[in-house]
C-alpha positions as CSV (number, residue, x, y, z in Angstrom):
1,X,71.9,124.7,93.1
2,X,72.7,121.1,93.6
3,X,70.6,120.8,96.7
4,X,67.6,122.1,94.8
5,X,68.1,120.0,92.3
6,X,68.2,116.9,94.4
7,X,65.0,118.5,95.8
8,X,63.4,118.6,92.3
9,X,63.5,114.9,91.5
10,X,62.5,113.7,94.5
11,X,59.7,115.7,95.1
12,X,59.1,114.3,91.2
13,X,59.5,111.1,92.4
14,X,57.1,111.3,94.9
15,X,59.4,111.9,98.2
16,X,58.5,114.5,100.6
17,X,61.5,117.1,101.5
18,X,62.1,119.5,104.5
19,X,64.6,122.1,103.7
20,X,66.1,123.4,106.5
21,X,68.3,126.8,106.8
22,X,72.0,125.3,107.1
23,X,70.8,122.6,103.7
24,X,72.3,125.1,101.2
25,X,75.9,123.2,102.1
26,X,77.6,124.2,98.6
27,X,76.7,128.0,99.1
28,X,80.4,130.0,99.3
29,X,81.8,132.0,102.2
30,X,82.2,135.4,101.9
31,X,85.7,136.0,101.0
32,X,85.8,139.7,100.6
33,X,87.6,140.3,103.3
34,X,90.4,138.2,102.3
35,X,93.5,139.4,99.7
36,X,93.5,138.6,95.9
37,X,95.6,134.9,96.3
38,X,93.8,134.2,99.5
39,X,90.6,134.1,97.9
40,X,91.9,132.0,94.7
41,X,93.1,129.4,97.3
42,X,90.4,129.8,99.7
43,X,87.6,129.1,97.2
44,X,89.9,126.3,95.2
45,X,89.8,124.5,98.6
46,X,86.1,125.0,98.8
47,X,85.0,123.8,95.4
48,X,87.4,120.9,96.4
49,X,85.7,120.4,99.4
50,X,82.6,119.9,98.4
51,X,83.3,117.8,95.2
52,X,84.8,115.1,98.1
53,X,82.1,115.6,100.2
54,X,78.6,116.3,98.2
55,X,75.4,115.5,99.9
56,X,73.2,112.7,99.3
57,X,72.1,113.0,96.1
58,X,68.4,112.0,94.6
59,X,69.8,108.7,93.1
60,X,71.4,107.6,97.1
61,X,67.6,108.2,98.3
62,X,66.2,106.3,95.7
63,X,68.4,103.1,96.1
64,X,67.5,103.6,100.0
65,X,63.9,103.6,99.3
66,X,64.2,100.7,96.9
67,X,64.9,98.4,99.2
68,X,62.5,95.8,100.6
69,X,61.7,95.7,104.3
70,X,61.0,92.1,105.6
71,X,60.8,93.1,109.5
72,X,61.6,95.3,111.9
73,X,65.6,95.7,112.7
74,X,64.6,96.2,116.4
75,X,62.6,93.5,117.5
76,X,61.9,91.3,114.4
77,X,58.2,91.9,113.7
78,X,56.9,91.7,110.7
79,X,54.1,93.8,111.4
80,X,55.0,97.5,110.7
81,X,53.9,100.4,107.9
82,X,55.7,103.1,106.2
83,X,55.4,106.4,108.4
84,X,56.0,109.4,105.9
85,X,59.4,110.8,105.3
86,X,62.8,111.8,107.2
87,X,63.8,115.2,106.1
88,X,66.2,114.0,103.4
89,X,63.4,111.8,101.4
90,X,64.4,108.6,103.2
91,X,61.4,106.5,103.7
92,X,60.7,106.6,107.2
93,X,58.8,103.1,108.8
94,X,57.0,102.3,112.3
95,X,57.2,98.9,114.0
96,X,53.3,98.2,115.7
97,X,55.0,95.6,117.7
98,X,57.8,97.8,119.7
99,X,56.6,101.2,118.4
100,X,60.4,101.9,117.1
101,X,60.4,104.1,114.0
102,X,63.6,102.9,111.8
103,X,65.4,103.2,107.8
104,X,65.8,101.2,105.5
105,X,69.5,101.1,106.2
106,X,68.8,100.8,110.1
107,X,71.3,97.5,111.4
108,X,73.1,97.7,108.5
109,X,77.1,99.9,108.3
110,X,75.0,102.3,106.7
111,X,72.6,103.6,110.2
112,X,73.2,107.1,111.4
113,X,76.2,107.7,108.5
114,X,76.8,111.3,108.4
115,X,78.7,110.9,105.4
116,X,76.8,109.8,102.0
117,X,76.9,106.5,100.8
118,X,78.4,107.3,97.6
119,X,81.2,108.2,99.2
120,X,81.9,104.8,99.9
121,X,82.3,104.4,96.2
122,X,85.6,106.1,96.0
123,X,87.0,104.3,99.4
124,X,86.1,100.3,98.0
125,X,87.7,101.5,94.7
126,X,91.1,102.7,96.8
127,X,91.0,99.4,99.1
128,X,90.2,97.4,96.2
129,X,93.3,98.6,94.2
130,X,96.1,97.9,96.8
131,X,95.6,101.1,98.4
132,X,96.7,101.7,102.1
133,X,93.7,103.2,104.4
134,X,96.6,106.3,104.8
135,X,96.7,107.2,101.3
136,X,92.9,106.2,100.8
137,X,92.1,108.9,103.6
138,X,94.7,111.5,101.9
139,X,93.3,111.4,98.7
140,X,89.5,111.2,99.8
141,X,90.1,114.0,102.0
142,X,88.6,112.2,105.0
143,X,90.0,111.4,108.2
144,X,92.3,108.4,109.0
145,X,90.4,107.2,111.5
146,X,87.2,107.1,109.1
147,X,89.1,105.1,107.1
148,X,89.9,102.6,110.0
149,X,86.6,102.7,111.2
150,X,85.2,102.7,107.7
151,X,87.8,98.9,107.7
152,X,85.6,97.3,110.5
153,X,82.8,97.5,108.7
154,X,83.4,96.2,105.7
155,X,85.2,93.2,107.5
156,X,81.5,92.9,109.0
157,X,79.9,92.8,105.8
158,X,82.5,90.2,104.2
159,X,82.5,88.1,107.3
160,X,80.7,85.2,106.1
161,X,81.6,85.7,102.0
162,X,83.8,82.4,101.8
163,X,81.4,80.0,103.5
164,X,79.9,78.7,100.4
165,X,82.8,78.7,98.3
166,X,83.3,75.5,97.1
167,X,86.5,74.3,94.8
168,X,86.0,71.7,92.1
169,X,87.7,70.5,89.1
170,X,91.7,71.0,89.4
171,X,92.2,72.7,93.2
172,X,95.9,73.5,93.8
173,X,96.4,74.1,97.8
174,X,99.2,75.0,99.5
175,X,99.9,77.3,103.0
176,X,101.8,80.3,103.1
177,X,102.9,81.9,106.4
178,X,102.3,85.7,108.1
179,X,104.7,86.8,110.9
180,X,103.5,87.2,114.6
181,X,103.8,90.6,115.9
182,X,107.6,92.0,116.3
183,X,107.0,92.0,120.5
184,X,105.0,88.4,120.5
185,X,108.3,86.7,118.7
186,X,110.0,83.9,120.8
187,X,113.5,84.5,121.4
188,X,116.1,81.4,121.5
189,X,119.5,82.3,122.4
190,X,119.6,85.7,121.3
191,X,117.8,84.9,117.9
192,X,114.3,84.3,116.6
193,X,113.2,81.1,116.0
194,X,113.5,80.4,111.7
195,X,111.4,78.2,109.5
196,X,108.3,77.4,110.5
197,X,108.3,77.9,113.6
198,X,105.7,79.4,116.4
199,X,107.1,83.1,115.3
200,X,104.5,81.8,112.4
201,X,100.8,81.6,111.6
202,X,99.5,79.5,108.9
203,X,97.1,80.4,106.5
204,X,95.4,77.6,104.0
205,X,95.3,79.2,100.4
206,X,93.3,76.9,97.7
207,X,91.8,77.8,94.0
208,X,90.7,76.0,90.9
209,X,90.4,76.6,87.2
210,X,87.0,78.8,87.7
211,X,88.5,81.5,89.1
212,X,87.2,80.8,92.9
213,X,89.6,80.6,95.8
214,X,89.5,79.7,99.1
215,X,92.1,81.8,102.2
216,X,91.7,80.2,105.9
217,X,93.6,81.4,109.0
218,X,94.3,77.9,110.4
219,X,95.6,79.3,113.6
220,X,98.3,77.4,114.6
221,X,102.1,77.8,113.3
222,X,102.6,74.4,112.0
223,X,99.8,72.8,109.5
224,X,98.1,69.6,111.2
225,X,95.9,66.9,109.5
226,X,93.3,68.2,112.0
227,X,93.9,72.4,111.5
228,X,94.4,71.6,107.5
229,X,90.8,69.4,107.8
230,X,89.2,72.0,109.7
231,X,90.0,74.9,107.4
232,X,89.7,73.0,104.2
233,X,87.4,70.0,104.7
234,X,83.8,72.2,103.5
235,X,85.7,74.0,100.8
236,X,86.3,71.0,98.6
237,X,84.5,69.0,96.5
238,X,84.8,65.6,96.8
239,X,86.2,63.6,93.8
240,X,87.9,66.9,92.9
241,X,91.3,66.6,91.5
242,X,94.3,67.9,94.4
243,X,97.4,69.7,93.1
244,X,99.9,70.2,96.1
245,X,103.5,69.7,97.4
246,X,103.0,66.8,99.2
247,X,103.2,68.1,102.4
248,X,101.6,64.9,104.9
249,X,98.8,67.4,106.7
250,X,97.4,67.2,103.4
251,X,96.8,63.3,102.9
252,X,93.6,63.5,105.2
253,X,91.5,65.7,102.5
254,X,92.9,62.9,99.6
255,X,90.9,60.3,102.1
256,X,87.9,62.0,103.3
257,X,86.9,63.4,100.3
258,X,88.2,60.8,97.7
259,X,90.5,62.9,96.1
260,X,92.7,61.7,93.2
261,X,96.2,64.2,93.2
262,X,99.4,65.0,91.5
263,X,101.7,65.5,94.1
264,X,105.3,68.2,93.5
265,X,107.6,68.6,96.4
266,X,109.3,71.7,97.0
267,X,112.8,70.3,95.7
268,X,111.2,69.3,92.3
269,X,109.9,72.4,91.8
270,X,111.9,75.2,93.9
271,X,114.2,76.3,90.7
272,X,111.6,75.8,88.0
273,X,110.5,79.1,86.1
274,X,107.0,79.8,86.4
275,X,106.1,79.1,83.3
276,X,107.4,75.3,84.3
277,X,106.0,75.2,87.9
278,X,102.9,73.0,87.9
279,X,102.5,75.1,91.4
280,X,102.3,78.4,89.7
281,X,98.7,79.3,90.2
282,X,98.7,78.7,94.1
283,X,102.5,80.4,94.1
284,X,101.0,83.9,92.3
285,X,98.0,83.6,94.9
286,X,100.8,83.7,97.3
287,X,102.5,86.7,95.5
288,X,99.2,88.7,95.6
289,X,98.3,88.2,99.2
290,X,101.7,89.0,100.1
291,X,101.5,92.1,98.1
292,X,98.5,93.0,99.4
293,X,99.6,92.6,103.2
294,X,102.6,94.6,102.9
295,X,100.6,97.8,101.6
296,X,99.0,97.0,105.3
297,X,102.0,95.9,107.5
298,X,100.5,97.6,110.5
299,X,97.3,95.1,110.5
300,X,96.1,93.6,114.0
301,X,97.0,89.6,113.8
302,X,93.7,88.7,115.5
303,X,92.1,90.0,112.4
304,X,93.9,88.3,110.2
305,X,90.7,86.5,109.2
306,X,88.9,89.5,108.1
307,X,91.9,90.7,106.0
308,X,91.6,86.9,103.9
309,X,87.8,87.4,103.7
310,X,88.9,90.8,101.7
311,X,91.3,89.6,99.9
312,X,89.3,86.5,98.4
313,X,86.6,88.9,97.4
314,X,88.8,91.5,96.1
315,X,90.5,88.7,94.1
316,X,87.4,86.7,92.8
317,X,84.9,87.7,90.2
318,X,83.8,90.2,89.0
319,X,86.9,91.5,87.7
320,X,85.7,94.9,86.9
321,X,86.0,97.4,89.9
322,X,82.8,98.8,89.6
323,X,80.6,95.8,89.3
324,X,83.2,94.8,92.5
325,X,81.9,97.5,94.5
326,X,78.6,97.8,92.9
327,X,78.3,93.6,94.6
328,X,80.0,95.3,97.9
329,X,77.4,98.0,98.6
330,X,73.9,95.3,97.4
331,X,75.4,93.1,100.1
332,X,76.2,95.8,102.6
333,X,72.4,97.5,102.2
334,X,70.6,94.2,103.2
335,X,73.3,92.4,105.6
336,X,73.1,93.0,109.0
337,X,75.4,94.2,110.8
338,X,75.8,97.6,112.5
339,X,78.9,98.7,114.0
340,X,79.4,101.3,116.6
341,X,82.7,103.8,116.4
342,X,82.9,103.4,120.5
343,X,82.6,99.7,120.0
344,X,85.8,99.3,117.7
345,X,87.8,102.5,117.5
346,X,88.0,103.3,121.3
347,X,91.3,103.6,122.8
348,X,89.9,102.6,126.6
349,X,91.2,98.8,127.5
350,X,88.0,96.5,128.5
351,X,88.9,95.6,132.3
């Protein structure tokens, strides 16, 4: 039994377990009852099942237990001790100060999950790939709405990842634009407004040769010297070496940060293959946000922030998918940052 088993090395590693009557999850229904091709289909679904969904296995436990408690999640106190076990072998600590008992994952995304962490894996490896949170939840056999909900929080956890991003070297910047929602759109004699134009929000996209980049919702339709400076301003490096189109908003970071730059203008470069285009790097960022955003057309504009925060990090080292979400979940497990479903997924209006 895969319950026992989990039971086995944890016991062995020195966690106390509780086994309670309905723990023996993976045990099969009784299917006599059922005809010859119901049963085939019944218990295919099962094992299925339960190869989505598997407990929390010995090695979740042990990364829960491993990590190190500075204070209490409640009221801050550093004055606390470990208080034996809950019944799954996660260690189990009491705050003197407020008396709370809490986890080692309480005020993190991770406090009262039902479903185990590795789980998680399979969802970061789908939104990491260009998946939609639809077929994410389709394949994982979870609900939609986990998915959605399962969104916010990793927004929460990536909420602060570009703020110490800095570009150096050769930086190539440039704004691209996202569409405000279909009903927001102005309307000027019978047709939307083209262009750039306030049907538009600006975003400020920046890398350099190290592989870092830089995605900041400047929140405004048209790119000011102020908005560009605001967005950009902490994400260069002065002295660093600007590769842009010229466009004037951006002649404020060239003098407040000393910047020397090799300027291209849209008409120089708007037929040039892109093997030519001294823009290409900033031009395939824009190709792979855009990419990205279209697999999530339906995506609330006031988050638009959040969905830049993911895309820098799904775009920036490491490459590899697994050490990508292996970096998600050590950041996740000691940022905090809980997130209630009532709090983001109800459908009631604040008044």
């Amino acid at each position: 039994m895969k319950q026992n088993n989990n039971d086995k090395q944890l016991k062995e590693w020195g966690y106390s377990v509780k086994r309670l009557p309905w723990d023996d999850y993976d045990q099969p229904d009784d299917l006599s009852h059922l005809s010859p091709d119901e049963q085939l289909i019944s218990s295919c679904v099962h094992q299925w099942y339960y190869a989505r969904h598997a407990g929390v296995s010995c090695y979740e436990i042990k990364l829960i237990n491993s990590i190190v408690i500075e204070y209490c999640p409640i009221c801050g106190s550093t004055a606390f001790y470990k208080n034996g076990f809950y019944r799954d072998g996660t260690q189990c600590y009491r705050c003197k100060n407020c008396g709370h008992k809490f986890s080692p994952l309480t005020g993190t995304i991770f406090e009262d999950h039902k479903i185990p962490i590795s789980e998680w894996i399979e969802y970061l490896l789908y939104l990491f790939e260009f998946h939609s949170i639809r077929t994410s939840a389709r394949d994982n056999r979870n609900a939609e709405s986990t998915g959605r909900y399962w969104l916010f929080k990793v927004f929460t956890v990536l909420k602060n990842i570009q703020d110490d991003i800095v570009l150096s070297g050769d930086v190539y910047f440039d704004e691209m634009f996202f569409s405000v929602v279909e009903h927001k759109k102005l309307i000027k004699d019978g047709k939307q407004l083209r262009g750039i134009s306030r049907n538009k929000i600006a975003v400020a996209v920046a890398c350099d040769g190290y592989g870092n980049k830089v995605l900041v919702n400047e929140k405004t339709s048209k790119p000011s010297k102020r908005s560009t400076w605001d967005a950009m301003s902490s994400h260069i490096k002065p002295g660093s070496h600007l590769i842009h189109d010229g466009d004037n908003s951006h002649s404020i970071l060239v003098k407040k940060l000393s910047l020397t730059e090799s300027v291209y203008p849209t008409r120089m470069t708007r037929n040039l293959p892109d093997k030519d285009n001294p823009l290409d790097p900033i031009n395939d960022l824009h190709s792979l946000i855009r990419r990205y955003m279209r697999v999530h057309g339906g995506y609330n504009r006031n988050q638009l922030q959040d969905w830049m925060n993911l895309i820098c990090f799904i775009l920036s080292n490491p490459v590899n998918r697994y050490e990508k979400v292996q970096k998600f979940i050590k950041i996740a497990i000691v940022s905090p940052g809980r997130v209630k479903y009532r709090d983001v997924m109800s459908q009631k209006k604040p008044k």
